[in-house]
Residue frames as qw, qx, qy, qz and C-alpha x, y, z in Angstrom:
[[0.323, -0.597, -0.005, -0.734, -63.45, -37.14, -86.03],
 [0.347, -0.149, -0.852, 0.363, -63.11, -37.75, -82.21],
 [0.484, -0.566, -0.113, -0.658, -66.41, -37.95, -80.02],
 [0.359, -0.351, 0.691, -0.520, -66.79, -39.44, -76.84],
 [0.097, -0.194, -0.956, -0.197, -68.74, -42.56, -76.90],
 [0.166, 0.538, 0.634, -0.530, -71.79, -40.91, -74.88],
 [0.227, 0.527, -0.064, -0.817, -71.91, -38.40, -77.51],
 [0.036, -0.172, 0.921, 0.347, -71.88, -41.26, -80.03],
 [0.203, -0.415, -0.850, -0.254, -75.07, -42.73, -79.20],
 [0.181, 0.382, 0.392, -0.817, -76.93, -39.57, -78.16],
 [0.383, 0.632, 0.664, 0.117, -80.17, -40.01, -80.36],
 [0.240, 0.918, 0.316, -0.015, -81.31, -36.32, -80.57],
 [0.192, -0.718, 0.416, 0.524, -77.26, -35.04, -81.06],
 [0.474, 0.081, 0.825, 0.297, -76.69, -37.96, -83.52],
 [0.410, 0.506, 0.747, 0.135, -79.63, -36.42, -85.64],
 [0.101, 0.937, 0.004, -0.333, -78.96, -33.09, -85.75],
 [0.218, -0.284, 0.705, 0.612, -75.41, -34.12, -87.43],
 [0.404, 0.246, 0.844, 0.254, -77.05, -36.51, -89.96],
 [0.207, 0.806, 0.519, -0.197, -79.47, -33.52, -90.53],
 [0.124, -0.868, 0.261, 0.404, -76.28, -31.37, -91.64],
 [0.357, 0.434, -0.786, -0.260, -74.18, -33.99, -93.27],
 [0.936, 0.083, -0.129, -0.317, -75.35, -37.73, -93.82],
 [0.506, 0.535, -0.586, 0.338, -71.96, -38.45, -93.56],
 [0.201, -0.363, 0.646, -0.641, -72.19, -38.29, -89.40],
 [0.962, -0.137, -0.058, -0.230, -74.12, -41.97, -89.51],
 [0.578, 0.469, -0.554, 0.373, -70.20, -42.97, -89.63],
 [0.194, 0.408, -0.633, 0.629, -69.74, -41.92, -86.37],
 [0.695, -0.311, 0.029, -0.648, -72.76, -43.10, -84.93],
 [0.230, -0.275, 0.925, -0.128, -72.91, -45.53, -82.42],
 [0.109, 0.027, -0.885, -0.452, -74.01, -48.58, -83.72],
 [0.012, 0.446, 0.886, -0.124, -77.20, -49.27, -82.28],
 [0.205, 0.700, 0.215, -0.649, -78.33, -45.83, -83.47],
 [0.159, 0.422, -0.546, -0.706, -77.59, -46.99, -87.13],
 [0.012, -0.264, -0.962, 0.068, -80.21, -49.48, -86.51],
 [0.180, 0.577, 0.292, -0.741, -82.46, -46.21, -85.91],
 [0.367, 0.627, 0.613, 0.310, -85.20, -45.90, -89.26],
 [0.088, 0.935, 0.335, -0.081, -85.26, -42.18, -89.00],
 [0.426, -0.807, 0.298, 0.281, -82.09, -41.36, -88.34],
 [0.540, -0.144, 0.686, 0.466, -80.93, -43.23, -90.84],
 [0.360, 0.804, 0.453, 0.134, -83.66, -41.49, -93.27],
 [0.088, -0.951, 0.129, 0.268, -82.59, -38.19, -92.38],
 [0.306, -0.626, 0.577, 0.425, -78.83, -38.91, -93.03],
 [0.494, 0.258, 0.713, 0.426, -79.45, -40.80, -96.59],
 [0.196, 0.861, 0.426, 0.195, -81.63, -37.81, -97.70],
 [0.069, 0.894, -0.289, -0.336, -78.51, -35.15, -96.97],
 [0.117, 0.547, -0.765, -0.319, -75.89, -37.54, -98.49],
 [0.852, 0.245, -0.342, -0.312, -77.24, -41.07, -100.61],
 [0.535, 0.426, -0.647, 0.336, -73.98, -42.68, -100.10],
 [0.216, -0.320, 0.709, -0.590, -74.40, -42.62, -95.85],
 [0.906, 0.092, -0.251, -0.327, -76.32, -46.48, -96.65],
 [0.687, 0.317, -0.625, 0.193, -73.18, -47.57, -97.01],
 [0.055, 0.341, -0.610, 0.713, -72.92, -47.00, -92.89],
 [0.641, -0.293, -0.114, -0.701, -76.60, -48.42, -92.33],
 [0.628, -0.258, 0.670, -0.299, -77.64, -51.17, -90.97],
 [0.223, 0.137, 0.929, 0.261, -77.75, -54.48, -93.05],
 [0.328, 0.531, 0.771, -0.125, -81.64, -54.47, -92.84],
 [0.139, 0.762, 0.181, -0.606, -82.01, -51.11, -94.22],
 [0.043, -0.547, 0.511, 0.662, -80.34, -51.81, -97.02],
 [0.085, -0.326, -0.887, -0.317, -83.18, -54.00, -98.64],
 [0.067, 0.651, 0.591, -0.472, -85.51, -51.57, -97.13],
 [0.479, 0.495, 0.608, 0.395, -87.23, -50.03, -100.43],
 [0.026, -0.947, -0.319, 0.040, -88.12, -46.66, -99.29],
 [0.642, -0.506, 0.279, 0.504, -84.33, -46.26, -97.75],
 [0.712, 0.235, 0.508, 0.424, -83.18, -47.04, -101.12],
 [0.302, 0.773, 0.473, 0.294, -84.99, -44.81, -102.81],
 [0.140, -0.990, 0.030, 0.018, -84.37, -41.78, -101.13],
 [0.657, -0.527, 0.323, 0.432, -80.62, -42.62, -100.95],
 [0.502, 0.187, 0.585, 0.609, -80.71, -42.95, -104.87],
 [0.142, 0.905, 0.344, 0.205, -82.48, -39.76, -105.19],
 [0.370, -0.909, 0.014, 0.192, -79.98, -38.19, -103.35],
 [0.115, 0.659, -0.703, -0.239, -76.62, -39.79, -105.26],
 [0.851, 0.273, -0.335, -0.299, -77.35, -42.69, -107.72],
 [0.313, 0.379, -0.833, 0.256, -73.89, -44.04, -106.61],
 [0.509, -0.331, 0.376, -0.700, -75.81, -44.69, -103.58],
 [0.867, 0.204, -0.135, -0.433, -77.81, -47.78, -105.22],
 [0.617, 0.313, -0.691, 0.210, -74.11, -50.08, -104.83],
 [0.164, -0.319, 0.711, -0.605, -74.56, -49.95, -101.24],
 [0.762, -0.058, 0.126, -0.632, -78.24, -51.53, -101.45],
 [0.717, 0.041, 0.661, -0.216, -79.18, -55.28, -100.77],
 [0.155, 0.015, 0.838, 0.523, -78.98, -57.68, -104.24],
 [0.173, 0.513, 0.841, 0.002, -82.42, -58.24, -104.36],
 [0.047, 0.776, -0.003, -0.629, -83.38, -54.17, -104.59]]
């Protein structure tokens, strides 16, 4: 999927995707996968869009959770310790 880069790291464009498909953290620019909400939102339509998180998030417990509620598979993306 081609975006511009501006469109990339629009915040409030960025979240409407993620709000549709979880999948569209992929195309986020990075410093908006660094974003806690945004990154909530998109785990809670598709589990599996972790795998696109930041690091930190991925030892972040709550994250987790909701990602594995959403698609168990999810749970291979998470931090060891988790």
């Amino acid at each position: 999927v081609y975006a511009a880069r501006p469109l990339k790291a629009d915040r409030e464009l960025v979240l409407d995707a993620v709000r549709q498909h979880g999948w569209a953290l992929h195309w986020a620019a990075d410093p908006l996968k660094e974003d806690r909400e945004l990154v909530l939102e998109a785990v809670r339509q598709e589990g599996e869009a972790l795998r696109r998180a930041a690091k930190h998030f991925k030892k972040d417990r709550e994250l987790v959770l909701e990602a594995v509620r959403q698609n168990g598979e999810a749970l291979r993306f998470a931090a060891e310790p988790l």
